[in-house]
N, C-alpha and C positions, 0 to 999 in steps of 0.2 A: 601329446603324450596320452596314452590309454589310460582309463578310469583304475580297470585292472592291473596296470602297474604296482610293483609291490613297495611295500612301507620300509623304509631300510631303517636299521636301528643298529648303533654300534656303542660300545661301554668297552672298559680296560679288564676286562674280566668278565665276570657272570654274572655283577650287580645290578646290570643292567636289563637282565631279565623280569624285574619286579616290574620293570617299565613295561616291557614286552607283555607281559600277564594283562595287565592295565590295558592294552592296545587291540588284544586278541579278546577280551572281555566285553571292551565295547563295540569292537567292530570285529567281530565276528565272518564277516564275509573278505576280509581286508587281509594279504600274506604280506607275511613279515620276511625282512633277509636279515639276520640277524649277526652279528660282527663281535667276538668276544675275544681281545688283543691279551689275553692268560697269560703267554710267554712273558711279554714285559710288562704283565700288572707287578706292585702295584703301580699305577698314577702318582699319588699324591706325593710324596718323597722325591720325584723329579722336576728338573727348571721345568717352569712354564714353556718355554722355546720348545723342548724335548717333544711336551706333552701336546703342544699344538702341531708338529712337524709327524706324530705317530697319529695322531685326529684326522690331520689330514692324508694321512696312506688310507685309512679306514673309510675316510670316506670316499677318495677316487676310485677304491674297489667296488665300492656299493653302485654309484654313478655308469660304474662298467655294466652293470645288471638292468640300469634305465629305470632307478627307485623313482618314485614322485613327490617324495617328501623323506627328510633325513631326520633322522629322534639321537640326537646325543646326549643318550643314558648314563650318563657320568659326568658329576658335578663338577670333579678336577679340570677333564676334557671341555665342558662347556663354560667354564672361567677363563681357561686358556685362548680357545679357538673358536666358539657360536660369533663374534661378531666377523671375523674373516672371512667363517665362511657362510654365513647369511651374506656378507658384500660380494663372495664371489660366484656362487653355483647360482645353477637358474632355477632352481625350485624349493620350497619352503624348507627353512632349518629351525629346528625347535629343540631350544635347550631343559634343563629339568631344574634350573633355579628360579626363573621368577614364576614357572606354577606352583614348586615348594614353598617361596615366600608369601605366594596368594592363597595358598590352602591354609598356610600357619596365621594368615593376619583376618580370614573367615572366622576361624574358629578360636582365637583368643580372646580373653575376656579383657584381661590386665593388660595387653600388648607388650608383655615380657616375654622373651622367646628366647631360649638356648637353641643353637647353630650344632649338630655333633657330625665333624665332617672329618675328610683327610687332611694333612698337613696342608695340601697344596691350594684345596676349597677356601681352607682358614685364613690362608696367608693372601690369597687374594684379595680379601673384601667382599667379594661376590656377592656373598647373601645380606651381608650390612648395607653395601649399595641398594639392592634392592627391596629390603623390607623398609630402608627409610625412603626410596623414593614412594612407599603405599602409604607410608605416616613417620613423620618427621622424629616426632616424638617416641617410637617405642624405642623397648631398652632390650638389647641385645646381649646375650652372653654365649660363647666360642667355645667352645674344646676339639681339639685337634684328636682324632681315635687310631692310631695309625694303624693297632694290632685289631682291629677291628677285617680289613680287609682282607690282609693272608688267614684268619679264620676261615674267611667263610669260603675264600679260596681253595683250600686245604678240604671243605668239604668237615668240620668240625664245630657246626654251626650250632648243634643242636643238642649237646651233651653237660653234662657239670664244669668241664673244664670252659667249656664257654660262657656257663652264666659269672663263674668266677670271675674272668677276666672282663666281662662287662660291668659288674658290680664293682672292681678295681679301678675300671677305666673310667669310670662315672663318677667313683666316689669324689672327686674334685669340685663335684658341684654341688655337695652336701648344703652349702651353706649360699646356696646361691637363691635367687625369687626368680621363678618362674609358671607358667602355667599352660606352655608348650615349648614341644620339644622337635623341632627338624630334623630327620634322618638326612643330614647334607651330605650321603653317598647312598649308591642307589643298593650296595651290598648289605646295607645295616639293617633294611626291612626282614632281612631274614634272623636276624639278630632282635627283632622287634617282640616278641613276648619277651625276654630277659629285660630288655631296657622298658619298658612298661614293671614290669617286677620289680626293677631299681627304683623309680619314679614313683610310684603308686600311684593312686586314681586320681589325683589332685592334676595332675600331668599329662595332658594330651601329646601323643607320640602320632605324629606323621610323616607321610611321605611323599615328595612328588607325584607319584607314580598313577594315579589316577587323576590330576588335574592336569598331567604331563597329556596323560591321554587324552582327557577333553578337548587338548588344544590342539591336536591329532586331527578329530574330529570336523572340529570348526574350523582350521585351513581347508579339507580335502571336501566339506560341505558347500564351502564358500566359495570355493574354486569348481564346485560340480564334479568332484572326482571324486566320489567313495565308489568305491568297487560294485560291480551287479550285486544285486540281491542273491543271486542263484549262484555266485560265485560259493567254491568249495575248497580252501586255501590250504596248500602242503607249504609249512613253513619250512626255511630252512637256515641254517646254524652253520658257522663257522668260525673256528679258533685256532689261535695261533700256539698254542697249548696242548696239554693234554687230550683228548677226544675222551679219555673214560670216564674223568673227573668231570668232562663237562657235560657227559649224557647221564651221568648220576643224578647232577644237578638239577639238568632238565627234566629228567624225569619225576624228578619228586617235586620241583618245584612247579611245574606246566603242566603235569601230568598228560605228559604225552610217550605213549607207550613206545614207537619206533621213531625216534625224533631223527629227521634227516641231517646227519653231520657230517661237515667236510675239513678237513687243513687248511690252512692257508698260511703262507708265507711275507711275511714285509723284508725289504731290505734291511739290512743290518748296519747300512747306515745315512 
């Protein structure tokens, strides 16, 4: 497989672009094939079965492009399906939960950590599992966000009506101890000044998304395959959704002026 082979990254939506930022930030020379499944976000609200059988359409498309490494940018999908398909494909698969549990157990003091994820994240265990496999002992607390996703899907990520509904969907945790907070879906970072505003300073709000990428890095370093130096990457995008919704997005969130987007299709069943 060539160095130059591109990074495939696939999420239920556009959440999974925070990853994407992450990955283009640090490797710079590294093109991404990016996979946003819009039409049937969200994830969390569907069986696990669903949710691993639509993960892996996303990924046999990527695998069709001769990706060198797969980023499953959405915590639902990576609960569901990263160990399937780490036991089945031939080249490295990298989820975004145990570098969120590794960035939140860095950076806590008290190892009290609030999970703020989709139904299907929550109902897992996922992040429970693995913040107790770093330390047995911290103390975990869960909130499932559901209205969190079609926010930011909808492209209403960033108005009053949004802080509302975050400051609503949080307030359940009024009375809880904590002293971080895990974005357990990769849509929430865009949501992230409103839930730091809810939290206040006392409350560290993270995210995968740059430890996801370091471990990007240290597969494709370890294995000799980061891309030429000289390499000059045209990423490129596609959804099973809207295209305008999701070059708005792009656009503001990547800022990348003429983001190359295409359609694509999954079976319907």
């Amino acid at each position: 497989m060539l160095a130059n082979a591109p990074i495939g990254v696939i999420d239920s939506g556009v959440g999974g672009l925070t990853v994407a930022k992450e990955i283009m930030r640090l490797l710079p020379n590294e093109k991404v094939l990016y996979i946003g499944d819009n039409a049937r976000c969200p994830y969390g609200p569907r069986p696990q079965s669903e949710v691993r059988k639509y993960t892996w359409q996303m990924a046999r498309a990527l695998m069709k492009k001769n990706i060198k490494v797969l980023v499953i940018a959405c915590n639902t999908a990576t609960a569901a399906a990263l160990d399937s398909l780490q036991r089945k494909l031939p080249i490295p698969v990298i989820g975004v939960i145990f570098p969120g549990a590794r960035a939140a157990m860095k950076v806590s003091l008290t190892k009290e950590i609030a999970v703020l994820g989709t139904d299907g994240t929550v109902r897992s265990g996922a992040y429970e599992d693995a913040l107790k496999s770093l330390m047995s002992a911290c103390h975990i607390v869960q909130l499932a966000c559901p209205k969190f996703v079609p926010l930011v899907e909808s492209d209403e990520y960033e108005g009053d009506f949004a802080r509302k509904m975050v400051r609503e969907t949080l307030a359940e945790l009024n009375y809880k101890s904590f002293d971080t907070a895990i974005l357990g879906c990769t849509h929430y970072p865009l949501l992230q000044g409103f839930i730091e505003e809810k939290f206040g300073p006392s409350v560290t709000v993270l995210s995968s998304a740059s430890e996801t990428a370091k471990d990007v890095e240290n597969h494709l370093r370890f294995r000799n395959m980061l891309a030429d130096a000289k390499s000059k990457p045209v990423h490129e995008f596609y959804t099973s959704g809207s295209t305008a919704i999701f070059q708005t997005i792009i656009k503001k969130w990547l800022e990348i002026d003429k983001p190359v987007i295409h359609s694509i299709k999954f079976p319907k069943t």
